[in-house]
C-alpha positions as CSV (number, residue, x, y, z in Angstrom):
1,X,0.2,49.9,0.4
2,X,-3.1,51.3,0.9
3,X,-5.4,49.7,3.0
4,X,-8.4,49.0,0.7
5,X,-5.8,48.1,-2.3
6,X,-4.6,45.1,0.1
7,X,-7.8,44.5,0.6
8,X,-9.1,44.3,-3.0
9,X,-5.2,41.9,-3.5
10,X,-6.5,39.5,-0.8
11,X,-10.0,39.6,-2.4
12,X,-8.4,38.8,-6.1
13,X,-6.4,36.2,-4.4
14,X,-9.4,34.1,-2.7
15,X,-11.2,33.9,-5.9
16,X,-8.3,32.9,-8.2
17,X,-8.2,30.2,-6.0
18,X,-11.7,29.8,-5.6
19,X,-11.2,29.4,-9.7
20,X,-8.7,26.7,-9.5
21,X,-10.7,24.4,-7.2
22,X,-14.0,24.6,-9.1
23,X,-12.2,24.0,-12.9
24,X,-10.5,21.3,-10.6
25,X,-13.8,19.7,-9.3
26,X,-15.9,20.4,-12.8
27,X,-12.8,18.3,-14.3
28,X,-13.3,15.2,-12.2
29,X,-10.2,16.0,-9.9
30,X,-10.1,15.5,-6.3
31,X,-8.5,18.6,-5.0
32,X,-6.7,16.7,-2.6
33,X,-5.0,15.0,-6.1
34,X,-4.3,18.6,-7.8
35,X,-0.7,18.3,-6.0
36,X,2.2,17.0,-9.2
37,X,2.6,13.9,-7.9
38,X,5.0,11.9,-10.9
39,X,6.2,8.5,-11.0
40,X,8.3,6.3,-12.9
41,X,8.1,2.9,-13.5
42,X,9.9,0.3,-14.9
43,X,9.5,-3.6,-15.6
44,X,12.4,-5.7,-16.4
45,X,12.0,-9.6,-17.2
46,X,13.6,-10.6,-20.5
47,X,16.9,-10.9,-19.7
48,X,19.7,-11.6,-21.9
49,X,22.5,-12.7,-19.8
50,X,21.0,-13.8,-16.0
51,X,17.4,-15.6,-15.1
52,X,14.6,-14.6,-16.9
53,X,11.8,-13.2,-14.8
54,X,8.4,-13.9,-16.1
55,X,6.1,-11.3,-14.1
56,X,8.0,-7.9,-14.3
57,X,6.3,-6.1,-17.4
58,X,2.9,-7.2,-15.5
59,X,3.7,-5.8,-12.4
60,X,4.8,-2.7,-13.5
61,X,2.0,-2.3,-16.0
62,X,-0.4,-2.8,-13.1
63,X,1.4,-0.5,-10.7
64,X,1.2,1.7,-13.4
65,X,-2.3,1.6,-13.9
66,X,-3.1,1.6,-10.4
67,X,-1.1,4.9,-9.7
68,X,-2.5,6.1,-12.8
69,X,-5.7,6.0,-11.0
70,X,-4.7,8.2,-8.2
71,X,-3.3,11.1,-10.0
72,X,0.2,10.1,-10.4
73,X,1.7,11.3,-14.5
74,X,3.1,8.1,-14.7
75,X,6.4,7.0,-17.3
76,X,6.1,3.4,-17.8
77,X,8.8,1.5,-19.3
78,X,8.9,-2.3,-20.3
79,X,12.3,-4.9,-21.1
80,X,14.7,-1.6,-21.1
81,X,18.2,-1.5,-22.6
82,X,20.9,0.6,-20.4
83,X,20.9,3.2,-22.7
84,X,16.7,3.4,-22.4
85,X,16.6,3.5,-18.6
86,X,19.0,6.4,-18.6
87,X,16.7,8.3,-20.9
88,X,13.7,7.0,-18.7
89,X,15.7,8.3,-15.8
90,X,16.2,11.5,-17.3
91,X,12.7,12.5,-18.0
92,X,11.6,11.4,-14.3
93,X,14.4,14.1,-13.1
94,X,12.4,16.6,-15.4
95,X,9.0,15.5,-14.4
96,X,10.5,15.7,-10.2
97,X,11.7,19.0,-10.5
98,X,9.2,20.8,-8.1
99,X,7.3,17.6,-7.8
100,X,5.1,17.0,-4.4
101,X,5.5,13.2,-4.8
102,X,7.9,11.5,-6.9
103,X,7.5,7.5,-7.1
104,X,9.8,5.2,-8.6
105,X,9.0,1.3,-8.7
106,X,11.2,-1.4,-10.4
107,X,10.4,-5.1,-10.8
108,X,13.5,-7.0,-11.9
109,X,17.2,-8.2,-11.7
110,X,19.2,-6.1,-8.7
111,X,22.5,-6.3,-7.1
112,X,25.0,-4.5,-5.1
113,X,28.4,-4.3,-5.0
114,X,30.9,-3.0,-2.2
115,X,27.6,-1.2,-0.7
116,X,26.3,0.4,-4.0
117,X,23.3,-0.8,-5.3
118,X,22.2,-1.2,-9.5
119,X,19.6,-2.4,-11.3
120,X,20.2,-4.7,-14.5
121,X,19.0,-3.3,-17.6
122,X,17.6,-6.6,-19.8
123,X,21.1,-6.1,-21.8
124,X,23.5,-6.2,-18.6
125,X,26.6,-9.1,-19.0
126,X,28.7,-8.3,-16.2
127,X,31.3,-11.0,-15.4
128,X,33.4,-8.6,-13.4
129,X,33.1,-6.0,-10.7
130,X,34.5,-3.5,-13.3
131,X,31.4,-4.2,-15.1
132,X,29.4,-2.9,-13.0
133,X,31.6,0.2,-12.5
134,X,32.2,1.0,-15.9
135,X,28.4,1.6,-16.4
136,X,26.9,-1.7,-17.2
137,X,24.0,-1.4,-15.1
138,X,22.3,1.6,-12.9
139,X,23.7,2.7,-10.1
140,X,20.6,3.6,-8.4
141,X,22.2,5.3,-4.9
142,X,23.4,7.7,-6.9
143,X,20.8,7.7,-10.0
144,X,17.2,8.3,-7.5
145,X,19.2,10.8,-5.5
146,X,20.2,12.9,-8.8
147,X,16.6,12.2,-10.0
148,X,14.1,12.8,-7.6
149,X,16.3,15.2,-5.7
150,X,13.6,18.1,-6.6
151,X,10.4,16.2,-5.1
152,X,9.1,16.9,-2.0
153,X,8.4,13.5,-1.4
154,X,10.3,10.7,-2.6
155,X,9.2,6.9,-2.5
156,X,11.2,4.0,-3.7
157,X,9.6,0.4,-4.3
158,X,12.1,-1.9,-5.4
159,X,11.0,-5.5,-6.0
160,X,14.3,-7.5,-7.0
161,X,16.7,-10.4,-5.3
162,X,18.4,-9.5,-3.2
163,X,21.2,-12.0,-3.4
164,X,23.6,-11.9,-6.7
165,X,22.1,-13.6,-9.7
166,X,25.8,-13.5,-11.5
167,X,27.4,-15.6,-9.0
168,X,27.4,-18.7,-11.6
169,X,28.7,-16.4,-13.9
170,X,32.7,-16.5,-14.4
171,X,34.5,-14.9,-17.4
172,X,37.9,-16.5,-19.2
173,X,39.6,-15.8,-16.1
174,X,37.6,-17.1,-13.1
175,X,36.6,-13.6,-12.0
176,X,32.9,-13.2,-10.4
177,X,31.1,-11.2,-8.3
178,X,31.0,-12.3,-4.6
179,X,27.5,-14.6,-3.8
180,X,27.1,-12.8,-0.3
181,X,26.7,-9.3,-2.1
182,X,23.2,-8.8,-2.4
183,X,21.3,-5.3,-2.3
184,X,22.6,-3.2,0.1
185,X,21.4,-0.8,2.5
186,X,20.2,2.8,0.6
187,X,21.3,6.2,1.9
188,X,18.9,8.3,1.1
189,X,18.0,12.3,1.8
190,X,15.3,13.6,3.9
191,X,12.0,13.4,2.6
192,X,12.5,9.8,1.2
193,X,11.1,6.3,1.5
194,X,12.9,3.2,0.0
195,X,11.4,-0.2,0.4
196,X,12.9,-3.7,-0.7
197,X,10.8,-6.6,-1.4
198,X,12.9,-9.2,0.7
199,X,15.4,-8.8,3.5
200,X,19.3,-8.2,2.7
201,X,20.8,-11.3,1.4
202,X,17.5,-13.3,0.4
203,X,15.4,-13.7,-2.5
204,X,12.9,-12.0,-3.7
205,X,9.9,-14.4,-5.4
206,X,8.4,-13.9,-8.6
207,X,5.2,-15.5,-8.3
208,X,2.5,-17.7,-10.7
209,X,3.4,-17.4,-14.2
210,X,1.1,-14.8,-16.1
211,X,0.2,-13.4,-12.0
212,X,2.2,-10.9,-9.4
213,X,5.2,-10.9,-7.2
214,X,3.9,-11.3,-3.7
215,X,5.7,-7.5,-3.0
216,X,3.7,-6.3,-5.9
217,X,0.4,-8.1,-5.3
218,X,0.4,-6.8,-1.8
219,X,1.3,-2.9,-2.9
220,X,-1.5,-3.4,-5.6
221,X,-4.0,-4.6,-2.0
222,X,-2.7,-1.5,-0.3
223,X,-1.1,1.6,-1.6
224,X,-4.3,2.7,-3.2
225,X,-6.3,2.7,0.0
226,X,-8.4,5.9,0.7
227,X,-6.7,7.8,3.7
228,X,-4.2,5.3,4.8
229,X,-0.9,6.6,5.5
230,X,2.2,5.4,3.5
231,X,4.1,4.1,6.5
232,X,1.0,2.6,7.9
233,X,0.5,1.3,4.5
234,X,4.3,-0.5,4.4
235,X,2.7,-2.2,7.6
236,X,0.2,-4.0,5.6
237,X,2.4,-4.8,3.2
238,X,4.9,-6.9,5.1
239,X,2.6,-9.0,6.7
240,X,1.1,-9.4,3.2
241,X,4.3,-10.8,1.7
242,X,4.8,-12.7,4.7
243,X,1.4,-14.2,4.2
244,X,1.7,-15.1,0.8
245,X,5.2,-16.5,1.3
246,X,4.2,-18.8,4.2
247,X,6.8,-16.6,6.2
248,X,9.5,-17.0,3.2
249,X,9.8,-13.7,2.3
250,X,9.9,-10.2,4.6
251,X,9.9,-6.6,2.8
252,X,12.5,-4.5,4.2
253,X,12.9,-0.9,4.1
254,X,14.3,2.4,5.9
255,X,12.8,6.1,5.9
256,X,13.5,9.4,6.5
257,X,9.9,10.9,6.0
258,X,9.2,14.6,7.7
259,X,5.5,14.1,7.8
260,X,2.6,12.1,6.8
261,X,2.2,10.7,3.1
262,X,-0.8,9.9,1.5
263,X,-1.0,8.3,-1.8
264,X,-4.8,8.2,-1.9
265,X,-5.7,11.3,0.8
266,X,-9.5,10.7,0.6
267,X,-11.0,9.3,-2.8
268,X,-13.0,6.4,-3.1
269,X,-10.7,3.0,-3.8
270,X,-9.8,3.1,-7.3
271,X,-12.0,1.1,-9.6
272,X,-11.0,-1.8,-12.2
273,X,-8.7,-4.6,-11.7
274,X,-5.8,-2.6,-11.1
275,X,-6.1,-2.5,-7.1
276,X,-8.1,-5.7,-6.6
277,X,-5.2,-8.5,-8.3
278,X,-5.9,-12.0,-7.3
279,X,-3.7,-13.4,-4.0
280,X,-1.3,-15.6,-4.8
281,X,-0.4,-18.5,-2.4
């Protein structure tokens, strides 16, 4: 190729992308925000056939919300069937594909079974092991890693018990799912992040009625902060929880991150209620 013609390329090039970061700025966006960063999330309280939870739809309306605020294209569901969260699922694997960050968060019922972990739809009545094998609830080893295989980045928060809410449960027969199993540990692929709100085998509080989990109050405090790193940020949220618990409760998580991970690279903090929820004791 011609010297000047690479020239003139390289020239075209620079102000294409001159062009993107002023209709980026003139638009509001931070260009450190224009990356697809997606999320899904999903709030599951009104059970059928275990404990009701009362704060789930609020904490993932105002996780929602708050990563609505940092550029996330956020797919909020509320009190979903089996059948919904596999077409919620579905559309997050669409919206991943190519993805920088892909986010999911789940407030609600979890358990696992010989070291696979699910999360219960509002619908699930499992009485049996088979149950849960037979598609009665999410398998979400195997669901986030089909999912959000195509994101760059991929960050779990998962705020559920993690001991077995069926174990009072017995069909006809006796049968019922062992009370040690709780949610086990998640194998995930590079480039991933999964965080529990309690420790393997303990419980997971719900908090105040009409208020926040302690996991989610402290993620609301933190995730959103301007140029704070996401593992840093996991710091701050375990001693939050442990805070708010009077030592009750610990987050728990595992990573396999290749870099640094910013939700919030450099805007101001977010404004609204969404990041500033009241502590809960």
């Amino acid at each position: 190729m011609p010297e000047g013609e690479a020239c003139g390329q390289e020239s075209v090039m620079r102000v294409l992308a001159f062009a993107v970061w002023l209709v980026a700025l003139l638009a509001g966006i931070d260009p450190a925000h224009a990356e697809r960063r997606v999320a899904l999330v999903i709030g599951n309280g009104a059970y059928k056939n275990v404990p009701k939870l009362e704060n789930p739809a609020g904490d993932a309306h105002a996780m929602a919300e708050l990563l609505r605020s940092i550029g996330f294209d956020v797919i909020e569901g509320g009190d979903l069937t089996r059948d919904r969260m596999a077409a919620y699922f579905l559309n997050l694997s669409k919206k991943a594909e190519g993805a920088d960050i892909a986010v999911f968060y789940f407030s609600g019922q979890g358990v696992a079974v010989e070291g696979t972990n699910y999360a219960l739809p509002i619908d699930a009545d499992i009485k049996s092991v088979m149950d849960l094998k037979l598609g009665a609830a999410i398998n979400l080893d195997d669901t986030l890693e089909q999912t959000m295989s195509g994101a760059k980045v991929k960050l779990a928060f998962i705020d559920a018990s993690r001991v077995n809410p069926f174990q009072a449960n017995g069909s006809a027969d006796g049968r019922r799912l062992s009370p040690a199993e709780g949610l086990a540990e998640m194998h995930h692929a590079e480039g991933s992040l999964i965080a529990f709100a309690t420790s393997p085998g303990k419980t997971a509080l719900d908090g105040p009625k009409g208020g926040h989990s302690p996991f989610t109050q402290a993620l609301l405090d933190h995730i959103a902060q301007p140029g704070v790193e996401i593992q840093q940020v996991m710091t701050m949220v375990r001693a939050r929880v442990h805070e708010l618990t009077n030592g009750q409760q610990l987050p728990w998580g595992s990573s396999n991150l290749l870099g640094t991970v910013y939700l919030n690279p450099k805007a101001p903090a977010p404004a609204g209620s969404a990041g500033k929820t009241k502590a809960k004791n």
